[in-house]
PLY file of the C-alpha trace (Angstrom):
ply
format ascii 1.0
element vertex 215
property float x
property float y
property float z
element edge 214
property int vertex1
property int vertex2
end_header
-12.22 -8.72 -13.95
-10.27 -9.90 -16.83
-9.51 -6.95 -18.11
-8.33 -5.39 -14.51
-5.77 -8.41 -14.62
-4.50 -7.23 -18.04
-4.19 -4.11 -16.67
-1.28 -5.37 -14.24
1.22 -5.31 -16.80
0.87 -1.72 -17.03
1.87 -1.59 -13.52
5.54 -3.27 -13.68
6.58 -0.92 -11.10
4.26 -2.22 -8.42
4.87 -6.26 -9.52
8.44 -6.47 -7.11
6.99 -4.63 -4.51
3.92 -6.59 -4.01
5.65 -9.84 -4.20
7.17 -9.53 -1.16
3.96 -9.24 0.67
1.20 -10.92 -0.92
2.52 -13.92 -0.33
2.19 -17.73 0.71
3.96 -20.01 2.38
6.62 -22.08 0.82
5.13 -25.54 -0.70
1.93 -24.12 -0.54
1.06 -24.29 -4.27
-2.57 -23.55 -4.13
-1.79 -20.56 -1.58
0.92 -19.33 -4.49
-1.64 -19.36 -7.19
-4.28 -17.58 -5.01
-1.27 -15.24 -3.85
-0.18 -14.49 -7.87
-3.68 -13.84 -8.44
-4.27 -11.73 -5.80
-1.06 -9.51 -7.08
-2.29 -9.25 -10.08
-5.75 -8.03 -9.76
-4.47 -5.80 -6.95
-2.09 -4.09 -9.72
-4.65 -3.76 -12.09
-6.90 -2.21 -9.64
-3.97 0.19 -8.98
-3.53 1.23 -12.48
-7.71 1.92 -12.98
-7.24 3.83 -9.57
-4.30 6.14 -10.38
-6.22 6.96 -13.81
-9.15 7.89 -11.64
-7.20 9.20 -9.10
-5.46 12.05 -11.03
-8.38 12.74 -13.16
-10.88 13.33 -9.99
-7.71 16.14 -8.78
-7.49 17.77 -12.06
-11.58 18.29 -11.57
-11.05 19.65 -8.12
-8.57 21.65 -9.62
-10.93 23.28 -12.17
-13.81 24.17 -9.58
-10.90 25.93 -7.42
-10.32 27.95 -10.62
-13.75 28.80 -11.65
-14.01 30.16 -7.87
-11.21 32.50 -8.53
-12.13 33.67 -11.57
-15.53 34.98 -9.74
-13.61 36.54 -7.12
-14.92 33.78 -4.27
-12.59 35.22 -1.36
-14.45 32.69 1.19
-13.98 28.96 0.41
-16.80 28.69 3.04
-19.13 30.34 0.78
-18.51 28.84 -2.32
-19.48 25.64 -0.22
-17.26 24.31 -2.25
-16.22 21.23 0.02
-19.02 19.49 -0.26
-18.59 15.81 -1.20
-20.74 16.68 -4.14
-18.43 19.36 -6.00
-15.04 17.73 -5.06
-13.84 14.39 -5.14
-10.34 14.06 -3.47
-10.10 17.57 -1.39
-12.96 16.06 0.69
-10.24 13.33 1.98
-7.89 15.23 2.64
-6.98 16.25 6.34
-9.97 18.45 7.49
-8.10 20.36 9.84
-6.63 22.36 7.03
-9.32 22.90 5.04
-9.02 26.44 4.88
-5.13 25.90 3.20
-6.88 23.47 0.10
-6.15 26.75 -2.72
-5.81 26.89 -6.10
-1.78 26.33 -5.75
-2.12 23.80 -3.22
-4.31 21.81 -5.46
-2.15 22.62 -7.91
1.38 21.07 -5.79
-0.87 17.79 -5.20
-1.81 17.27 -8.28
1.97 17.13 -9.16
2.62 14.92 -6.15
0.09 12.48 -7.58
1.15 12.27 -10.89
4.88 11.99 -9.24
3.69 8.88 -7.58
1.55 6.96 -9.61
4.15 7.32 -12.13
6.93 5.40 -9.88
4.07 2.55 -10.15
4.99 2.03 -13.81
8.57 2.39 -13.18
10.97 1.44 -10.78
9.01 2.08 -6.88
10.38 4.34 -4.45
9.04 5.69 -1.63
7.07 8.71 -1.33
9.40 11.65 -0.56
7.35 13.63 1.36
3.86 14.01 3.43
1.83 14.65 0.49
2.97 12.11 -2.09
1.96 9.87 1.71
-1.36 11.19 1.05
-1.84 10.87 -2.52
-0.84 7.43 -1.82
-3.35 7.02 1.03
-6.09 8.70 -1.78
-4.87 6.15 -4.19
-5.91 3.16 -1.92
-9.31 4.54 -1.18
-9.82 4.32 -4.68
-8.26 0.83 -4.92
-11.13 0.01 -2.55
-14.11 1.30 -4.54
-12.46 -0.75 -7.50
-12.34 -3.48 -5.43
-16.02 -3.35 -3.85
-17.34 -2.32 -7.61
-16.07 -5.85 -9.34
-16.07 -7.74 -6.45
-12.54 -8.57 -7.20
-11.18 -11.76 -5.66
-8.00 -10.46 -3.13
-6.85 -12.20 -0.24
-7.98 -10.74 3.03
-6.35 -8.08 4.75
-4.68 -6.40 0.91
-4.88 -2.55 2.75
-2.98 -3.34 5.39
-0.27 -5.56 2.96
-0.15 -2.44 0.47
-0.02 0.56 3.06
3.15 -2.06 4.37
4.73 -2.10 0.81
4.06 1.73 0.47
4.40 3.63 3.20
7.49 3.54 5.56
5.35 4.44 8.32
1.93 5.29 9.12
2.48 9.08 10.77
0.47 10.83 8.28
-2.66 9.28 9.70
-1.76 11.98 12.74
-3.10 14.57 10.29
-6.48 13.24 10.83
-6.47 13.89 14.47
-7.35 17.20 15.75
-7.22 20.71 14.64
-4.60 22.35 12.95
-2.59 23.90 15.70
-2.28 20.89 17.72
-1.05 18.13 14.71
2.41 17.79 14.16
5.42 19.73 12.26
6.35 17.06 9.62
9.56 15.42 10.93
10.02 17.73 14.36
9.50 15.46 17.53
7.39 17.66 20.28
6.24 20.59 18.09
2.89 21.13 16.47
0.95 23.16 14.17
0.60 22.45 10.55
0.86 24.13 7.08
0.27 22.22 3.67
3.27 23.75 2.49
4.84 21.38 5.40
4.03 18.44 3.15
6.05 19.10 0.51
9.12 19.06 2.38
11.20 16.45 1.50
12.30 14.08 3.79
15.79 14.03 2.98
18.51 15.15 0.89
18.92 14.77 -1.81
14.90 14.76 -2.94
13.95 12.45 -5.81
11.35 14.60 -6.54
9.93 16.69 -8.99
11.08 20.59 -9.02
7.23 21.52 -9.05
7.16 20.10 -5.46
9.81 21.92 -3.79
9.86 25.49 -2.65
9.97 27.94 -5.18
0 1
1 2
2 3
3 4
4 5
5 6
6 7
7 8
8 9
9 10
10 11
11 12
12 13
13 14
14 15
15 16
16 17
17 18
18 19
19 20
20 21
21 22
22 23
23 24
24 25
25 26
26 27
27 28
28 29
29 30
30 31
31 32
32 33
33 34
34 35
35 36
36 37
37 38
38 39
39 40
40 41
41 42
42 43
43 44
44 45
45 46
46 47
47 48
48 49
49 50
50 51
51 52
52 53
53 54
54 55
55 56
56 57
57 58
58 59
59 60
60 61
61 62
62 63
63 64
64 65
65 66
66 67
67 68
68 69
69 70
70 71
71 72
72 73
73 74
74 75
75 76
76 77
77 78
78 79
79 80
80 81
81 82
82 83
83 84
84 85
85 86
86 87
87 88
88 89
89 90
90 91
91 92
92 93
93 94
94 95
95 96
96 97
97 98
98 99
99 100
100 101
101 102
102 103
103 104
104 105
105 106
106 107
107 108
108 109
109 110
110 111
111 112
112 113
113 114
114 115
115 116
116 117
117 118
118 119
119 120
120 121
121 122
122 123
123 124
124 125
125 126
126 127
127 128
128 129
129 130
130 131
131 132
132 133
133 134
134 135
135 136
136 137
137 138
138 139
139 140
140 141
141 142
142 143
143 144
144 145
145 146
146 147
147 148
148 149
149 150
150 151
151 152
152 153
153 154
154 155
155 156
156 157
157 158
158 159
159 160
160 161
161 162
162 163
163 164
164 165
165 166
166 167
167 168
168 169
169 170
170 171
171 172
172 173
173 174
174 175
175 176
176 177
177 178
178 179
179 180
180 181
181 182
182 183
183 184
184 185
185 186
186 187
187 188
188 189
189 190
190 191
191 192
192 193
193 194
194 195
195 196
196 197
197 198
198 199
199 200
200 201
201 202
202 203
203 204
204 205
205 206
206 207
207 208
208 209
209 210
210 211
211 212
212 213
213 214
């Protein structure tokens, strides 16, 4: 544990963020103390998870590639989804599946680096559907880092970091369903989905990486 609360001075980017909600109430000075400590171990298990993270998509990465290079047309029969080969495709929206490719993988892995990255600099949002996701990926890993050192954090931490991170919660809708009947990123009333969807930017201008936008 000690040295996951070193680690949260790597994580400067997260520190202002987090202070506004893991909090406690004012006078409470006990409540503060648990509160600081909670921030910190919480930003120390974010900087062991976005190590972990971006390593386990650069592995996915590599089996997509070895697949191509032996002319694997089928993802289905390179069986390659199993929980066993891959470690972060497997969360990823199941609907689309069949759109998890070699460039894909590739455009994610640059949206997680983007974000994890704004962790050790100054936070913004995520910019666009799948930086939301690599975000959402980061947190699952924030709970195995959690579970694995039994890592005193006060109650409820998902919900308080998905509310510092996220503006919203509508990329959970990508969970729900099959492809053709989720929802176009950002138009009210029409469906059907494409992962190139999720690197649209949300606005103009994008602070985002070139690598991200259509090329």
């Amino acid at each position: 544990m000690d040295e996951i609360e070193t680690d949260a001075d790597r994580v400067p980017g997260a520190a202002s963020v987090l202070a506004l909600y893991v909090t406690a109430a004012p006078g409470d000075e006990l409540g503060q103390r648990r509160a600081e400590g909670s921030r910190r171990r919480l930003q120390g298990a974010l900087w062991t998870a976005s190590i972990v993270l971006v390593d386990h998509v650069f592995s996915d990465l590599a089996v997509l590639e070895r697949a191509d290079a032996v002319d694997v047309d089928d993802i289905d029969q390179f069986d390659q989804f199993d929980a066993d080969v891959l470690w972060v495709l497997p969360e990823l929206p199941p609907a689309l599946v069949d759109q998890y490719d070699v460039r894909f993988t590739r455009r994610f892995l640059a949206a997680a680096i983007a974000v994890t990255g704004r962790l050790t600099a100054g936070w913004i949002p995520p910019v666009c559907v799948a930086e939301e996701l690599a975000i959402r990926l980061l947190l699952n890993q924030v709970e195995v880092i959690v579970d694995l050192h039994e890592l005193d954090i006060a109650p409820g931490w998902r919900g308080l970091l998905e509310g510092a991170f996220f503006e919203d919660l509508e990329h959970e809708l990508l969970y729900n369903g099959p492809a053709d009947d989720l929802p176009a990123p950002g138009v009210l009333g029409e469906t059907g989905q494409s992962v190139d969807d999720w690197f649209i930017p949300f606005g103009e201008p994008a602070p985002t990486i070139p690598y991200l936008l259509d090329r």
